[in-house]
N, C-alpha and C positions, 0 to 999 in steps of 0.2 A: 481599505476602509478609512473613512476620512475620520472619522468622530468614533469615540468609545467610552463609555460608565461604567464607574464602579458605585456599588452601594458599599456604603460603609456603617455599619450595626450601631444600633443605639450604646451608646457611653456615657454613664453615669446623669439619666435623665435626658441628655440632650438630643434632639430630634437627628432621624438617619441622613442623611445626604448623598448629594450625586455628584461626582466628579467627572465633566466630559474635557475630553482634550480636542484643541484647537492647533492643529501644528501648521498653520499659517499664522503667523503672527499680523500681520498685514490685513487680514480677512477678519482676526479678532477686532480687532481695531474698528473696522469698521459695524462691525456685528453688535458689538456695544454701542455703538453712537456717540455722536456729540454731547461729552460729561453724563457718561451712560444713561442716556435719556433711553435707551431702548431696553436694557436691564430693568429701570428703575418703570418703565410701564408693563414691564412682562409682572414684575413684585408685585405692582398695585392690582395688576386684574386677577392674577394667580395666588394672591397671599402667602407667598415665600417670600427669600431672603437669597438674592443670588451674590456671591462675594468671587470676585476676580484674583486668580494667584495664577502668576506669568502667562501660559498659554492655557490654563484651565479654571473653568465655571465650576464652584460650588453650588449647590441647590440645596438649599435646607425651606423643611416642609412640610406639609403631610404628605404621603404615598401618593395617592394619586394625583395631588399636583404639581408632584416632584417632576412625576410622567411627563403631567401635560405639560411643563415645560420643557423637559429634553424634547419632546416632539417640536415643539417652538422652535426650540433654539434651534436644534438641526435641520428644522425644513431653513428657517434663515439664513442660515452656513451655508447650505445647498444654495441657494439662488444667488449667495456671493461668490462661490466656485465655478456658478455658471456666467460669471461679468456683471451679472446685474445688481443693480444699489439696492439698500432696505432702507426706507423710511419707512416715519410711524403707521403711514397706512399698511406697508406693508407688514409691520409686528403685528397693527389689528388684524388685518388680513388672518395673519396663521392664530390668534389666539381665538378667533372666531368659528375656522374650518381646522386647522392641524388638530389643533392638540382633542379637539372633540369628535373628531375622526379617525384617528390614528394613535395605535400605544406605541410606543417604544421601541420595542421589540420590532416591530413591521417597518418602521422607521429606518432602522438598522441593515434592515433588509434590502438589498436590488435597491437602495433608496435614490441614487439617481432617477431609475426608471423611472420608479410611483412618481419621483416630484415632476418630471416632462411628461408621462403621458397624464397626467391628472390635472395639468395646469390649461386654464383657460385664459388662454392672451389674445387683447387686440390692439391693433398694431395704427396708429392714425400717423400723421406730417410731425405734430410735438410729442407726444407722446405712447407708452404703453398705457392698456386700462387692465386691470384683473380682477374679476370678482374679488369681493371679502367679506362674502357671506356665503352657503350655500343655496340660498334663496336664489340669488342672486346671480350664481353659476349657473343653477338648472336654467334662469330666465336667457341669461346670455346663448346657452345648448338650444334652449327651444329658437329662438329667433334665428338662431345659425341653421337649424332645422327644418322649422315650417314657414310658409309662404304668408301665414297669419298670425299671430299671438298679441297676447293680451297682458299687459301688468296687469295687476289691481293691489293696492295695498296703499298706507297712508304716508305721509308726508316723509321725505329724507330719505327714500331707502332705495337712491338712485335707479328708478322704473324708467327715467329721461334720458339722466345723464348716459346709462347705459344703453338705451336704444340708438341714442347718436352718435355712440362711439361706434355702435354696431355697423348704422349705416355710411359710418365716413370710412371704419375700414372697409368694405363690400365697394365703395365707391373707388377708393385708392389703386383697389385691386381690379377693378373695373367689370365687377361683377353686374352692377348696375351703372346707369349712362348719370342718375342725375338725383337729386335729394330732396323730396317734401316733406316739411315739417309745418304741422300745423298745429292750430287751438281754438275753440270756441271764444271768441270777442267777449266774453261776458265777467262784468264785475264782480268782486268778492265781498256780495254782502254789501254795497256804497254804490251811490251814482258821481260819477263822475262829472257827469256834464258834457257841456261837447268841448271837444279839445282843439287849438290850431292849429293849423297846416295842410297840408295835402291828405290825398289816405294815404300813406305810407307813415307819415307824421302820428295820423289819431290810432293806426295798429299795432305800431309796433313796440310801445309801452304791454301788450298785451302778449306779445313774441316776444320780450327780452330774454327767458328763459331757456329757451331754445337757440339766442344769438350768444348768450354766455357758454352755453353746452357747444356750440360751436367752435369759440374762441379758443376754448381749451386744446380744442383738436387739429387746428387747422391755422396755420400763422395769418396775421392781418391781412395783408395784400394779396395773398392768394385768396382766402375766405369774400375778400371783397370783390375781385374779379370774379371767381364762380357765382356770387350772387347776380353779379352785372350780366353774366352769360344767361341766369338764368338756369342753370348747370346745379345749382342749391335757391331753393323757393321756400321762405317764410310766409304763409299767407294765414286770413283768417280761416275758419271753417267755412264759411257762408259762402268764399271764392273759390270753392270746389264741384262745385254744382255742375253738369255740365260737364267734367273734363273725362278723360279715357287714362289712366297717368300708366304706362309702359315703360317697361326697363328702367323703374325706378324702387329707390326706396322712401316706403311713405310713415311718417309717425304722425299718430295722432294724440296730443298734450290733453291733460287735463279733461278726456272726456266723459268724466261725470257731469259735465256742463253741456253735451251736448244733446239737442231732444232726440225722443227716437227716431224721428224723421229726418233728422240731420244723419244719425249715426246709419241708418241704413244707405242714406243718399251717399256717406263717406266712404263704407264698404262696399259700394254696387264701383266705387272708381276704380276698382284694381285692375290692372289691365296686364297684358302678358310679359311675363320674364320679370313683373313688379313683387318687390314684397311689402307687408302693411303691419306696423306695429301700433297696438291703440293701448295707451297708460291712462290710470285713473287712480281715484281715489271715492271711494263709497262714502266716506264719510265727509269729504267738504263739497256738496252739490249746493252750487248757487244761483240754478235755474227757477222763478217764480214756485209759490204755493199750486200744487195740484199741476204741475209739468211735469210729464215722468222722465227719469232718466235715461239716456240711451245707451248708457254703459251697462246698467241694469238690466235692462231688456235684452241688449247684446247678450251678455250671460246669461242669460233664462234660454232666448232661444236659440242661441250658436255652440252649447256643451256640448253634445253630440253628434257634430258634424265632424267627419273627418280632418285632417291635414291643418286642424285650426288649435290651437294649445290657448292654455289659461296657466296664468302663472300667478300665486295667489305671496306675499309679504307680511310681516306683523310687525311689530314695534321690535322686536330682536334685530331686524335687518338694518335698521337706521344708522348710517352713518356720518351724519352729521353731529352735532353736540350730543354727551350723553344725556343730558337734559330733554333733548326733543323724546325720546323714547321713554323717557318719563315724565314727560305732559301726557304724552300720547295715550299711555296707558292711564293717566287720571283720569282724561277726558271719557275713555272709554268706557271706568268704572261708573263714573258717575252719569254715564249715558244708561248703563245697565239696570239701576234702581229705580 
């Protein structure tokens, strides 16, 4: 057993605490972070007090979130023992799914096993991707799953980033031959005007999202030759019309913006050995007054059709700034009145 606590009884008013031992000192080191930036974020989300003495963490606290940070801290320990780094996304990562998942106790337990069969990894050219939310696992399982699925949920709660990591591992692995990523052309609420250059020039201010989600996964010069092969395709929606897309994986961006007539003409393309991921957002539809939505529709009448998943997000899954999750949710409020 790598890790062990003791509780130590309240003395003279002062709160109980946990001592686990670290007998890697090398593993400590890093588990703390750069000027315990990784301590000092587990304190601020958890309202403890964690103090370092040689190879062992104090935890002072209340009880139960003394827990949830030995579960913290030890799923982190774990994924150091297994070679792998902890950054901060990965502290949020366990302080979002560990400690709200798992006591102590179970922790303690087979805890190699729990942390490799429970972990969802995907694997691209630069990097690993892993959930860090539970949202956000089930959505990763579903798309590893069925031939169709659906985000829906609002802004930040990687519905994108996550699909195209999906499809550039499936691709790596050669599961599928080649990679469409699209989105509906349409402005956010502004006209633009007309823009110069070619079409590739006036589109691809409306694909940047999808060429950043790529960036991250795939190094420049490769990413730029599979687009030149053709091998990875950025297009609008409206240049799908017409195609058969086989042994590929297909995303479809932002389609709250698409009409229903687009969205049906997007799902009749699926073609064989293809999978089809379609992301949205219900709440920022920027298709004229009295257009209805196709993502909408989609949901109304694709829920109980087989082999097709819906994966639904809230302002909890957000992982960008903690502020966006709290716009998110003002907006909402003040939608509701």
């Amino acid at each position: 057993m790598a890790l062990s606590s003791l509780n130590h009884p309240i003395e003279n008013g002062i709160p109980s605490q946990v001592l686990i031992d670290f007998p890697d000192n090398r593993l400590m080191i890093d588990l703390c972070g750069e000027f315990d930036r990784n301590l000092t974020e587990i304190e601020n989300k958890l309202s403890i007090q964690l103090i370092r003495r040689g190879n062992q963490i104090a935890i002072i606290g209340a009880e139960e979130n003394r827990q949830d940070a030995v579960s913290v801290l030890q799923g982190l320990y774990q994924r150091l023992e297994m070679g792998r780094s902890v950054e901060l996304e990965d502290v949020d990562r366990e302080l979002r799914m560990g400690s709200a998942s798992q006591n102590s106790e179970a922790m303690q337990k087979n805890q190699k096993e729990m942390f490799s069969s429970d972990r969802v990894e995907l694997k691209t050219r630069k990097k690993s991707v892993e959930p860090r939310t539970d949202a956000q696992k089930a959505y990763v399982r579903s798309m590893l799953a069925h031939e169709l699925a659906f985000g829906i949920g609002p802004a930040g709660t990687g519905k994108t980033y996550l699909a195209v990591a999906v499809a550039v591992s499936k691709f790596i692995t050669g599961e599928v031959d080649r990679i469409v990523l699209s989105r509906p052309a349409v402005e956010a609420g502004e006209k633009l005007g007309y823009l110069p250059g070619d079409m590739k020039d006036k589109v691809d201010p409306y694909m940047q999202p999808l060429y950043d989600a790529l960036n991250d996964f795939l190094p420049g010069k490769q990413l730029a030759k599979l687009i030149e092969e053709k091998r990875i395709e950025i297009a609008p929606l409206a240049f799908m019309r017409g195609r058969t897309l086989s042994h590929a994986f297909v995303v479809l961006d932002e389609a709250q913006n698409a009409t229903s007539m687009q969205m049906k003409m997007f799902l009749t393309r699926l073609g064989e050995g293809s999978r089809m991921v379609i992301t949205g957002d219900r709440t920022q539809i920027d298709l004229p007054r009295g257009v209805n939505s196709g993502l909408i529709d989609a949901e109304h009448f694709l829920r109980h059709l087989p082999k097709i998943s819906f994966n639904y997000f809230t302002s909890k899954d957000v992982v960008r700034h903690p502020l966006v999750a709290a716009i998110i949710d003002a907006y909402d409020k003040g939608a509701d009145r």
